[in-house]
C-alpha positions, 0 to 999 in steps of 0.5 A, spaced: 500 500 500 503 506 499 502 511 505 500 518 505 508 520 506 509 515 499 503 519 496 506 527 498 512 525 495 510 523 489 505 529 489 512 533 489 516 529 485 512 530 480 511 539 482 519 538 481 518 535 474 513 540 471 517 546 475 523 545 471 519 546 465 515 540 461 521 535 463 526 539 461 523 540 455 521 547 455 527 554 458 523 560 461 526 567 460 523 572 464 524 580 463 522 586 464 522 593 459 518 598 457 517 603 452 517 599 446 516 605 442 514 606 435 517 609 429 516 617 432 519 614 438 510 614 441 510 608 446 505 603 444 499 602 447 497 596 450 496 589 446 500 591 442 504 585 438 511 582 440 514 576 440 521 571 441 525 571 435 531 566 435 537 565 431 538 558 430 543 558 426 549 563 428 548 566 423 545 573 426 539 576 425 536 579 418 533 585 420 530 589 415 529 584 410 524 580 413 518 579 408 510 579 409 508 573 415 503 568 414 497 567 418 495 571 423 499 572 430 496 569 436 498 569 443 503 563 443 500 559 437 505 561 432 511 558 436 517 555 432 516 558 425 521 561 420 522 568 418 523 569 411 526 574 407 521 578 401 523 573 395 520 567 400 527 565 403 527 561 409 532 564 414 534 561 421 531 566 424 524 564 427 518 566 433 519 561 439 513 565 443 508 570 441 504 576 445 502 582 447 505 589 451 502 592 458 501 598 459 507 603 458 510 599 452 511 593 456 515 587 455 515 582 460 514 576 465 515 569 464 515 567 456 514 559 455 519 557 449 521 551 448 526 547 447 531 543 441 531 537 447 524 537 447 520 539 441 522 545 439 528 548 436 531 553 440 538 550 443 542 553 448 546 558 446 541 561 440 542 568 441 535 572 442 531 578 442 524 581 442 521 584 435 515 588 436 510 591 432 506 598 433 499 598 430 499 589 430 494 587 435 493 579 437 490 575 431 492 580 426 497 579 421 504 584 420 504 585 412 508 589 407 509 597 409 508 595 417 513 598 421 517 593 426 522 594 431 528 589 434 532 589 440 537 583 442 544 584 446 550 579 446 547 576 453 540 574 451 541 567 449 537 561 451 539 557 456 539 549 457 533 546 458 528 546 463 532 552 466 529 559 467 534 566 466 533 573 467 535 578 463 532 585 466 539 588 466 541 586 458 535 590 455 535 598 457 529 602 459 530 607 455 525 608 449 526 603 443 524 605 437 520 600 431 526 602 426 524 597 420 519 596 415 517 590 411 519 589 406 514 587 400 514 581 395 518 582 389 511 580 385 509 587 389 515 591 385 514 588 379 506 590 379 509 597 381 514 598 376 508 595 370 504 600 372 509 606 372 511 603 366 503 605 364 502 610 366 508 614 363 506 610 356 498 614 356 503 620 358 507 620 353 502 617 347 497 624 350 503 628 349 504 625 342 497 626 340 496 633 342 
């Protein structure tokens, strides 16, 4: 029979196994920043979208050349995705955690990830950093022209599984401004470019007809 000291135990054995993050399969990052600010430097409100970009690959960040994402963002249901460029390039960039600013431009808390030991892709060691987007709010989807903002530091990176770091000194309290842009599809330019080439057609034939 097993006793209630053998059943306490268990109970905390098993507390011990889900504390160190789904068996040591997820790392827990804990910060707190704020104003996280637009373009103009205005902290964004409330709701706001954010999230967790991962370099998984040393080979660093490809800011300013991301493309339009696909699908709307959604609390933390875009987990583990690959950011591409605007040609449709993967990257080793991708969004581990997904969620939205406090009052104040707020960033902070602890933000599930999880782990390349588990089922995801983040390995310790990866560097990190969080990307924001003024104007985006929860379910909605950052397309070409949209405004973004990055931040990372040497010191944010993620730790061995089943652990949980703190990072509130390596990210400033300062105002961040969102000094990205999306960049459009190629196929935008090119429509963009066959449209201009029209419109100077009709010109020129108006100017030759009169």
């Amino acid at each position: 029979m097993i006793n209630k000291n053998s059943k306490l135990f268990f109970l905390v054995l098993l507390g011990c196994f889900v504390s160190t993050g789904a068996f040591g399969q997820t790392v827990t990052l804990l910060t707190q920043s704020e104003n996280f600010a637009d373009a103009q430097g205005n902290v964004v409100p409330s709701g706001t979208l954010f999230g967790i970009l991962v370099d998984t690959s040393g080979d660093g960040f490809f800011t300013n050349e991301y493309g339009p994402f696909s699908g709307g963002l959604n609390g933390n249901e875009y987990p583990d995705s690959s950011i591409a460029l605007s040609d449709g390039t993967p990257t080793s960039n991708a969004l581990v955690f997904v969620g939205t600013t406090g009052s104040n431009g707020y960033i902070g808390g602890a933000m599930d990830v999880r782990h390349s030991n588990g089922s995801g892709i983040a390995g310790t060691g990866d560097q990190w950093g969080i990307i924001w987007f003024p104007g985006i709010t929860n379910g909605q989807t950052p397309s070409s022209g949209d405004s973004y903002g990055f931040f990372t530091h040497d010191s944010l990176t993620i730790p061995p599984a089943g652990e949980t770091a703190f990072y509130g000194d390596f990210i400033p309290q300062d105002i961040k401004t969102a000094d990205y842009t999306i960049v459009p599809e190629p196929s935008v330019y090119a429509a963009a470019i066959g449209l201009g080439i029209l419109i100077f057609v009709f010109v020129v034939r108006r100017r030759g007809n009169h």
